[in-house]
PALOFI-946265 format. One line per 8 residues: their letters; for each residue x, y, z of N, C-alpha, C. Coordinates in steps of 0.2 Angstrom, whole numbers. Atoms other than C-alpha are relative to their C-alpha. Example, Ala and Ser with C-alpha at 12.3 -4.5 7.8 and 13.67 -1.06 7.14 Angstrom:
as> 4:-6:0:62:-22:39:4:6:0 ~ -4:-6:-1:68:-5:36:-4:5:3
This chain:
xxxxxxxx> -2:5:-5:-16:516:1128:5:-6:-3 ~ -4:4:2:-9:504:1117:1:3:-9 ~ -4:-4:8:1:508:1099:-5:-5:-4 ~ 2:6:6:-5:498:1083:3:-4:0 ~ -3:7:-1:9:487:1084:7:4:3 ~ -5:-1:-4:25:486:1095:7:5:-4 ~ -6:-2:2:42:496:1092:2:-4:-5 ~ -4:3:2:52:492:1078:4:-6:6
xxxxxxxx> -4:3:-1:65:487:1087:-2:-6:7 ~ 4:4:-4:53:478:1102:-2:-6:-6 ~ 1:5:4:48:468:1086:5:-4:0 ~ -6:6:3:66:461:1081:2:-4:9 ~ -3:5:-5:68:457:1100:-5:-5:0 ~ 6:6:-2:51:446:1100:1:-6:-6 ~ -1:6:3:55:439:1084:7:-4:2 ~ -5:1:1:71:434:1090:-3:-6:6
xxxxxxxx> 1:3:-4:63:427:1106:-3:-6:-2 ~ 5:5:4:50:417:1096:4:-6:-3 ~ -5:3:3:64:409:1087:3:-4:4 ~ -5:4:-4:72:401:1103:-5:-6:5 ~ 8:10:-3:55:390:1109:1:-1:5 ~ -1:4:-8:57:393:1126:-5:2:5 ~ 8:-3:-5:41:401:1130:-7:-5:-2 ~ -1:0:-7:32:396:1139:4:-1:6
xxxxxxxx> -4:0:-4:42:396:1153:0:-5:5 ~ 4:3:-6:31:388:1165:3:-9:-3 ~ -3:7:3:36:370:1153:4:0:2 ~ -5:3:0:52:369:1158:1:0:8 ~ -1:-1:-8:50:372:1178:5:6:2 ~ -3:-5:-2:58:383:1190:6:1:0 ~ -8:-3:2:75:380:1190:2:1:-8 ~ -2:1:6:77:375:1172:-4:9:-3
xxxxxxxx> 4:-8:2:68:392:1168:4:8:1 ~ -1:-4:-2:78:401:1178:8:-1:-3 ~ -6:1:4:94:394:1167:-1:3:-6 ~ 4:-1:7:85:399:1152:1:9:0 ~ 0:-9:0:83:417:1155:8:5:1 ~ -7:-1:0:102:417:1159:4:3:-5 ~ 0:-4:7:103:421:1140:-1:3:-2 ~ 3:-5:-1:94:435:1141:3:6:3
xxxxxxxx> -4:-5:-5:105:444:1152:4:6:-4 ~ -2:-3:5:111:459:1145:8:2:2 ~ -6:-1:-2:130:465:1147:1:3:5 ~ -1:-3:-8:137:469:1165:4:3:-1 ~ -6:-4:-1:147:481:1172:1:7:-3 ~ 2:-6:2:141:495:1162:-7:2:1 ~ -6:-7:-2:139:510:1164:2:-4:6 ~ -4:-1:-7:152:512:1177:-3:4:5
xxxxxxxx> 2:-6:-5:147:518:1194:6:2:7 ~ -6:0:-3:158:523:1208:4:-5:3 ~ -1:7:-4:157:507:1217:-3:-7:0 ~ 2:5:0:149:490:1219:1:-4:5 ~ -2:6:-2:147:479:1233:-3:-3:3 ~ 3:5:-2:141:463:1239:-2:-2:5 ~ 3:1:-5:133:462:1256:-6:-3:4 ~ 6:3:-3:121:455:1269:-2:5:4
xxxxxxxx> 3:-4:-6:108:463:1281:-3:-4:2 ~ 4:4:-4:99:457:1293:-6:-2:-4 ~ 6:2:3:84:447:1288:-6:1:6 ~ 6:-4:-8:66:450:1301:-1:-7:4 ~ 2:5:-3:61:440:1312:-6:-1:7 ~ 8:0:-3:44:434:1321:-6:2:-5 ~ 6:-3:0:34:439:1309:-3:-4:-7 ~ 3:8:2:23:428:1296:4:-1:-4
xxxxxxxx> -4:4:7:31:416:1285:8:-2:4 ~ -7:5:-2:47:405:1288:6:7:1 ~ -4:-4:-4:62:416:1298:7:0:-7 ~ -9:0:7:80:423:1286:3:4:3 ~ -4:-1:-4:94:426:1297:3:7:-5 ~ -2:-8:4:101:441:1282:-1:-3:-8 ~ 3:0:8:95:445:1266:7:4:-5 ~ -6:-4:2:109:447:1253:-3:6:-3
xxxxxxxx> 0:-5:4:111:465:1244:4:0:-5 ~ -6:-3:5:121:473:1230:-1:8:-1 ~ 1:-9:1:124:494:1233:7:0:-5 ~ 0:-6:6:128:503:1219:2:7:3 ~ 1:-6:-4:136:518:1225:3:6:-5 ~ -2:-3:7:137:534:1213:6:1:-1 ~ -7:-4:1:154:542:1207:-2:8:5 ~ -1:-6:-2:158:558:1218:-1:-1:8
xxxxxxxx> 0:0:-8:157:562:1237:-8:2:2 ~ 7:1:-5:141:556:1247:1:4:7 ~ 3:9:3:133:553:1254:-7:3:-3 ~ 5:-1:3:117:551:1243:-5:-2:3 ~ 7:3:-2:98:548:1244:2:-7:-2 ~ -2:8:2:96:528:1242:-6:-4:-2 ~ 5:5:3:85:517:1233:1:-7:-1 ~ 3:6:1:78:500:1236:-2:-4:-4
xxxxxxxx> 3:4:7:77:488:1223:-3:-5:-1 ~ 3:6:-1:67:474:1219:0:-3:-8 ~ -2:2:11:71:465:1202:-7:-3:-1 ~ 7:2:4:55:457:1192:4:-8:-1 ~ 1:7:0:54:438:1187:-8:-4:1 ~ 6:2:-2:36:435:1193:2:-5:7 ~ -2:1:-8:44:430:1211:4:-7:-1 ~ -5:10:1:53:413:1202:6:-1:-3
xxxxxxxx> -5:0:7:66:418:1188:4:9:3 ~ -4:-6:1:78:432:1188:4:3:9 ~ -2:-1:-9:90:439:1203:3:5:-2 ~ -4:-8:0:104:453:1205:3:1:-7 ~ -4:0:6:113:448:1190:-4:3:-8 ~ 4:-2:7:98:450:1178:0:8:1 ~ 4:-6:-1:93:467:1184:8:4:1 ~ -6:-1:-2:113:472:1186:0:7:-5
xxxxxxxx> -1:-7:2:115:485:1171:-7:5:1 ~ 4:-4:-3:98:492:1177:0:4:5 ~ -2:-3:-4:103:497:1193:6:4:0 ~ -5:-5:0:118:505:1187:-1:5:-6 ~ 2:-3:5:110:513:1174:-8:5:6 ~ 5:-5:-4:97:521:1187:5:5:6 ~ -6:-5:-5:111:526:1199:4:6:-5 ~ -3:-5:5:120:536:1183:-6:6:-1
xxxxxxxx> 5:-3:2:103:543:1180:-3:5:6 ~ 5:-5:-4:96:549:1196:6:4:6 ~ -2:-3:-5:112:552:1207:0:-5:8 ~ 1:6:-7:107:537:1220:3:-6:1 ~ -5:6:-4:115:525:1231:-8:-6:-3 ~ 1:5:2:105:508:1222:3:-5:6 ~ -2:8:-3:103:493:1236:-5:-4:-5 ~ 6:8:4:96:477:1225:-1:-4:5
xxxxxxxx> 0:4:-7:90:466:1238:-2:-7:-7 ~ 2:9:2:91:446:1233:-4:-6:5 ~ 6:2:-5:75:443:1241:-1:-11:-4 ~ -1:7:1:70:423:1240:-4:-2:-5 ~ 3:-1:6:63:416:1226:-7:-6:0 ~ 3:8:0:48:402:1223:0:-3:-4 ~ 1:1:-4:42:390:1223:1:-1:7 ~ -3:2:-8:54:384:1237:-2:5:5
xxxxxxxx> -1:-4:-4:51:399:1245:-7:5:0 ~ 4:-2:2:32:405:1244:-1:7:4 ~ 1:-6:-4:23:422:1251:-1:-1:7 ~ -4:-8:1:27:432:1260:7:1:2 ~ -12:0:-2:48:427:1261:0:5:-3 ~ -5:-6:4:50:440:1245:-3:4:4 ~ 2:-6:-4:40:452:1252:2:3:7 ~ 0:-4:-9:44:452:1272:10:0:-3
xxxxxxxx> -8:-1:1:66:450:1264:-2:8:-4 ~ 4:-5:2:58:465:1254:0:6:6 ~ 1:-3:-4:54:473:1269:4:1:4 ~ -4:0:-8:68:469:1282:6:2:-5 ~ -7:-2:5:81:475:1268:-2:8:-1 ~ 3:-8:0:70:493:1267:2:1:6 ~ -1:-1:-5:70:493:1284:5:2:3 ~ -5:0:-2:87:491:1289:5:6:-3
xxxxxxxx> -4:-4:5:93:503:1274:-1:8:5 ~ 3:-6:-3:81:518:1282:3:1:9 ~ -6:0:-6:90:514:1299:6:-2:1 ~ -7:-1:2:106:512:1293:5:5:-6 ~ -1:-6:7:108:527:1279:8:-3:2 ~ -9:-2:2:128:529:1284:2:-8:-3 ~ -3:8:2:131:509:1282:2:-1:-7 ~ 1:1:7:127:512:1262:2:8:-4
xxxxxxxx> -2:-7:4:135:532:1260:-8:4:-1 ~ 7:-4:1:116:537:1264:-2:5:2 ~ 5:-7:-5:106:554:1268:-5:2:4 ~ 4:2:-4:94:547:1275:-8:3:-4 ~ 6:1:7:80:549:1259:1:-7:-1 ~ 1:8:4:74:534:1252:-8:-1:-2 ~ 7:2:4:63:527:1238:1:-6:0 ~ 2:8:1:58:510:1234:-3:0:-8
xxxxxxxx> 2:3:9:58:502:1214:0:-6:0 ~ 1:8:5:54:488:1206:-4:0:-5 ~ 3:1:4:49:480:1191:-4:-6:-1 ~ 6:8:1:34:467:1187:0:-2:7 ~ 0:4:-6:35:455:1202:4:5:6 ~ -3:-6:-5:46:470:1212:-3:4:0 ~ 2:-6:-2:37:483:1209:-8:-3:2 ~ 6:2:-7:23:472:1219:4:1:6
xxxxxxxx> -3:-1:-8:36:469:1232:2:10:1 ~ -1:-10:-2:39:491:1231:-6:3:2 ~ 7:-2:-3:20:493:1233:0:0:6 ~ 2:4:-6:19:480:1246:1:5:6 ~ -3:-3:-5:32:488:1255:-1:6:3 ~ 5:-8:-5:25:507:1257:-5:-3:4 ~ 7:3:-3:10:497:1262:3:0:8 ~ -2:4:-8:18:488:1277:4:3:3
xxxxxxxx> -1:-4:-5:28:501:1281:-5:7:3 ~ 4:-3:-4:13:513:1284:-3:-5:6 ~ 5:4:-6:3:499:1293:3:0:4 ~ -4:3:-7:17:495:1305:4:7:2 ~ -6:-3:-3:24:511:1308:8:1:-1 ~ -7:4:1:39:506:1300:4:8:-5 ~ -5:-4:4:52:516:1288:-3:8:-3 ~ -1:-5:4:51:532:1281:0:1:-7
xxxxxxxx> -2:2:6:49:530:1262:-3:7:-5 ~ 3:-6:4:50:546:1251:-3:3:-7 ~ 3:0:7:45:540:1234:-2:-8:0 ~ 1:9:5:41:523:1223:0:2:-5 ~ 2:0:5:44:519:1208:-1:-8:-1 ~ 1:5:4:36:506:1199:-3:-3:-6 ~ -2:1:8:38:499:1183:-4:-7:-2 ~ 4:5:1:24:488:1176:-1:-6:5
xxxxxxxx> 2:4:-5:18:482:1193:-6:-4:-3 ~ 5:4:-3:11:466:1197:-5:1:6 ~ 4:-2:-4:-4:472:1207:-7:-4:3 ~ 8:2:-1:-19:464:1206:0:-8:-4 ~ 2:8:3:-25:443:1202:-4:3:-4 ~ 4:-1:4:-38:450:1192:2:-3:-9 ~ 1:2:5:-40:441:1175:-1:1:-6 ~ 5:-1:4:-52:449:1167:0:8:-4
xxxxxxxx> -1:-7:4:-45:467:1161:3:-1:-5 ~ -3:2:6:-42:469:1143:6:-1:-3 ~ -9:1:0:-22:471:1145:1:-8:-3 ~ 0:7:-1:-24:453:1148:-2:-5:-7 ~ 4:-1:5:-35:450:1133:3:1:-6 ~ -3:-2:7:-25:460:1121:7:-4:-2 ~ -8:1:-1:-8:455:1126:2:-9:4 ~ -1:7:-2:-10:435:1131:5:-3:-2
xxxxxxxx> -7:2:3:2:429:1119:4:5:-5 ~ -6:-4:5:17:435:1108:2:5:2 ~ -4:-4:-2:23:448:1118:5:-1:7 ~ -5:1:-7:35:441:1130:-4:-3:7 ~ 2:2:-4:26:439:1145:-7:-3:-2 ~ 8:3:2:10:426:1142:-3:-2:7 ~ 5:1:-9:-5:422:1153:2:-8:2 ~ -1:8:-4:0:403:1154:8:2:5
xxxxxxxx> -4:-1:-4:16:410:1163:1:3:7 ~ 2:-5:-10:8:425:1177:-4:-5:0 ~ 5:4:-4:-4:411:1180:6:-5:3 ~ -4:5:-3:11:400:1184:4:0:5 ~ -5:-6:-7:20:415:1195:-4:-1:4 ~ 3:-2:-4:7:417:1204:-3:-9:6 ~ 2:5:-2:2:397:1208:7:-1:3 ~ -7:-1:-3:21:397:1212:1:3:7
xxxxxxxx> -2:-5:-5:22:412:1224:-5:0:4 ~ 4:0:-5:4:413:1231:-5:-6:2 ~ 4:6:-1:-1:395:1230:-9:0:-2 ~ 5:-1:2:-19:391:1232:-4:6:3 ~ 5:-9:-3:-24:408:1241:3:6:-5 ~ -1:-7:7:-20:418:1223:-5:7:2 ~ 6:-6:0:-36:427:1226:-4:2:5 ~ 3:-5:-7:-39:430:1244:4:7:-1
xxxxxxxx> -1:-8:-1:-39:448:1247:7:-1:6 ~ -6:-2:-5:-22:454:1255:5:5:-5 ~ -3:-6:5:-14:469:1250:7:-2:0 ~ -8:1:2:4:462:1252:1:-4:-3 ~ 1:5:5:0:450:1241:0:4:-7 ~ 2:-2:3:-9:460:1231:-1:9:1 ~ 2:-6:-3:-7:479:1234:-5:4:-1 ~ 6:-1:2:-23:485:1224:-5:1:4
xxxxxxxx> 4:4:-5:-32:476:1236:-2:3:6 ~ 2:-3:-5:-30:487:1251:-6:4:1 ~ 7:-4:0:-45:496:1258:2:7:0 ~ 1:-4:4:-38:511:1255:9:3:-3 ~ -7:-2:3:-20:519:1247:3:10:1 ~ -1:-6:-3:-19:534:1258:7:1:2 ~ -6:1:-2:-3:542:1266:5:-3:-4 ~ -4:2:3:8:532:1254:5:4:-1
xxxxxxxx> -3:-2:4:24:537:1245:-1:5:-7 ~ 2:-4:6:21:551:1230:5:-5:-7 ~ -2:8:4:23:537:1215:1:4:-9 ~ 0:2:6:31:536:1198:-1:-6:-4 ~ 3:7:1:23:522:1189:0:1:-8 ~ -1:3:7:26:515:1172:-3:-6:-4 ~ 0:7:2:18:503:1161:-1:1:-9 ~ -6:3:9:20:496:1141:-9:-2:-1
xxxxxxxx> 6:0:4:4:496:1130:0:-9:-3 ~ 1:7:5:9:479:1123:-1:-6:8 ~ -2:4:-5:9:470:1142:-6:-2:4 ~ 4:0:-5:-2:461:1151:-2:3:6 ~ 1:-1:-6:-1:469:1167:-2:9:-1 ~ 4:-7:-2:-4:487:1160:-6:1:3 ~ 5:-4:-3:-22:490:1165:0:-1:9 ~ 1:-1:-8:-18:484:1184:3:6:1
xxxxxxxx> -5:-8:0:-3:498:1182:-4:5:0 ~ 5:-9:0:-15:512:1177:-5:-1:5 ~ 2:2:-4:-26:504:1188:3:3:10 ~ -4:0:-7:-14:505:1206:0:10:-2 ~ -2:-6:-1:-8:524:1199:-8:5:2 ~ 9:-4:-2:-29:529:1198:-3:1:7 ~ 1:1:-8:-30:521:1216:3:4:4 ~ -6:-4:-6:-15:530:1224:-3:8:-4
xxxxxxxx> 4:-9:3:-22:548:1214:-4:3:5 ~ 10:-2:-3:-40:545:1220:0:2:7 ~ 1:0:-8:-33:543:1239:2:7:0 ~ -2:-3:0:-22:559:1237:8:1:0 ~ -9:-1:0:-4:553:1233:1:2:-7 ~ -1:-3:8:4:563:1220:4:-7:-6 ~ -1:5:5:7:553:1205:2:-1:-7 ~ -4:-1:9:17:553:1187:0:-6:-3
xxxxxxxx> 1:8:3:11:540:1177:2:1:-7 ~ -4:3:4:20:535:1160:-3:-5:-5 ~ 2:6:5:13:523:1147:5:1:-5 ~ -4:1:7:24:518:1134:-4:-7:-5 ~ 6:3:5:11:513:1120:4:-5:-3 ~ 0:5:5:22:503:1109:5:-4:4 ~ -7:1:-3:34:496:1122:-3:-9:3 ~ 5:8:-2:31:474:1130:4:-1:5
xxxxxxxx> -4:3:-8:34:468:1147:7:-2:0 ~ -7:-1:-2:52:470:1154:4:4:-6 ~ -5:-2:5:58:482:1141:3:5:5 ~ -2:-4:-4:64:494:1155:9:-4:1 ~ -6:3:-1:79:479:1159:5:0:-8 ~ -3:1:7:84:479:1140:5:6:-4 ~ -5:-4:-2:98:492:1142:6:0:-5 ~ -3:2:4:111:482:1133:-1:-6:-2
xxxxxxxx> -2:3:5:118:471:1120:-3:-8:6 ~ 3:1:6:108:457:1116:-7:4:0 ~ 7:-6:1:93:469:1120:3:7:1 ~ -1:-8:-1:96:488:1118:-5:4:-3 ~ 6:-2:2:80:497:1117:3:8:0 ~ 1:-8:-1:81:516:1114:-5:1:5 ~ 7:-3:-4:64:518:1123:2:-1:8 ~ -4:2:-5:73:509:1138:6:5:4
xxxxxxxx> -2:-7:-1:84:522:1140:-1:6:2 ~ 4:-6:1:72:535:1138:-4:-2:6 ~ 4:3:-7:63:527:1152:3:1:7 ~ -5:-1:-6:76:527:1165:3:6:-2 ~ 1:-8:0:80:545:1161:-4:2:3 ~ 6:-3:-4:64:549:1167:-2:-3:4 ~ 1:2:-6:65:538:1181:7:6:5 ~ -7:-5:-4:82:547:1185:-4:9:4
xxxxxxxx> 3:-6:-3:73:564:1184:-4:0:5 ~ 3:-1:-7:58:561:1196:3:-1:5 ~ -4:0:-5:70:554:1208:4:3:4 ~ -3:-6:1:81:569:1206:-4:3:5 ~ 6:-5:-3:65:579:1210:-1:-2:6 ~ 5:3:-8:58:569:1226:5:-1:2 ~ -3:1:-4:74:566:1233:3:3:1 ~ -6:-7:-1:87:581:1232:-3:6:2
């Protein structure tokens, strides 16, 4: 489950982080935090895909939490003649930090990989903007994609990914669109999801401090995004939580032995099994929270690459 110690080269990125004193995160507040991580950003514009463009869709309306007239995107559309399957993205951050631009060489690095039209949605962030904005923007940008295929060169497949904080809004979203009758969604992938408030599993224990994401920071995500109801039962908060994980999307899920949030990760893919959804789970024993974004220069993980290759394949397989 977990290695003896982290990747080389996961080592030189931690000490490099340690070196620049900006963790915790939670210290410096939300927006200052969200400048901070700017530095982190890994080189854009590579790989090449066949297109890129920056759009709005409609946002939902009537339904809980404060109204959003369109949600912006960013489609990713492969090289060659579509139209392709289409994948929904949701970037990581712990719903406070990060946007399209962080998660930018990922996205076009999973479009080279699987063959898919890439929409990133720049769902809202908190705390200005608490639950359920990301989730129901999350929602009304899946929506719209699954009844709009041609608008984005689509074939009318679609998956849903995210990572950390996204890959709760990727759960979320099969969630709510079983409950409601809503879209059609023919995978998930997710990539060291946030799934459960639970405190108390060893992940959390092992992996508190020194590896990139600490417990004084998800505790500071989550007082941000779900205020004082952290730990009311609500599956779109928390998708673990549902009473049960039937009928779902057949799921590729990932999680990093160095990370606090593995054991909910194995946890969520045990849940989706147990109900009957097929499920390819992945541990990368020596790898630490957010290694999948670390693509390129000043983070360029081999294992990151090898990751996203084997997101590309299942996607390949569930969607073509």
């Amino acid at each position: 489950m977990r290695a003896d110690r982290p990747h080389p080269e996961a080592r030189e990125l931690l000490q490099q982080i340690d070196a620049l004193g900006v963790l915790p995160l939670s210290q410096h507040g939300p927006q200052a935090a969200r400048d901070l991580m700017k530095n982190f950003r890994m080189a854009s514009e590579e790989p090449a895909v066949g297109d890129v463009t920056n759009r709005a869709v409609p946002g939902y309306e009537g339904r809980v939490g404060d109204q959003r007239d369109e949600v912006p995107v960013r489609v990713y559309t492969p090289e060659g003649e579509g139209p392709f399957p289409v994948v929904t993205f949701f970037h990581g951050g712990g719903f406070v930090i990060m946007d399209l631009e962080s998660h930018d060489a990922l996205c076009r690095h999973v479009v080279r990989e699987s063959g898919c039209v890439v929409v990133s949605v720049d769902y809202r962030l908190a705390p200005e903007h608490p639950f359920p904005a990301a989730v129901e923007d999350a929602y009304a940008a899946t929506e719209w994609v699954a009844e709009n295929p041609e608008e984005v060169d689509g074939d009318g497949t679609l998956a849903v990914m995210g990572d950390s904080a996204g890959g709760n809004l990727a759960a979320a979203v099969t969630l709510m669109a079983r409950d409601r009758d809503g879209p059609a969604i023919d995978h998930q992938v997710l990539v060291y999801p946030a799934v459960d408030p639970r405190e108390d599993r060893p992940s959390w224990e092992q992996n508190e401090e020194g590896y990139f994401l600490v417990a004084e920071d998800m505790k500071w995500f989550a007082d941000c995004y779900f205020g004082s109801d952290v730990h009311e039962p609500n599956p779109y908060a928390f998708p673990l939580q549902a009473d049960n994980h039937a009928d779902l999307p057949p799921a590729t899920v990932l999680t990093a032995g160095f990370d606090p949030l593995r054991d909910e990760g194995i946890a969520y893919a045990e849940a989706l099994a147990a109900d009957g959804v097929p499920v390819e789970h992945y541990n990368y024993e020596d790898m630490i929270h957010g290694f999948i974004t670390m693509l390129a220069p000043p983070a360029d993980l081999t294992v990151a690459h090898e990751a996203v290759e084997t997101i590309g394949v299942d996607l390949r397989d569930a969607l073509q």
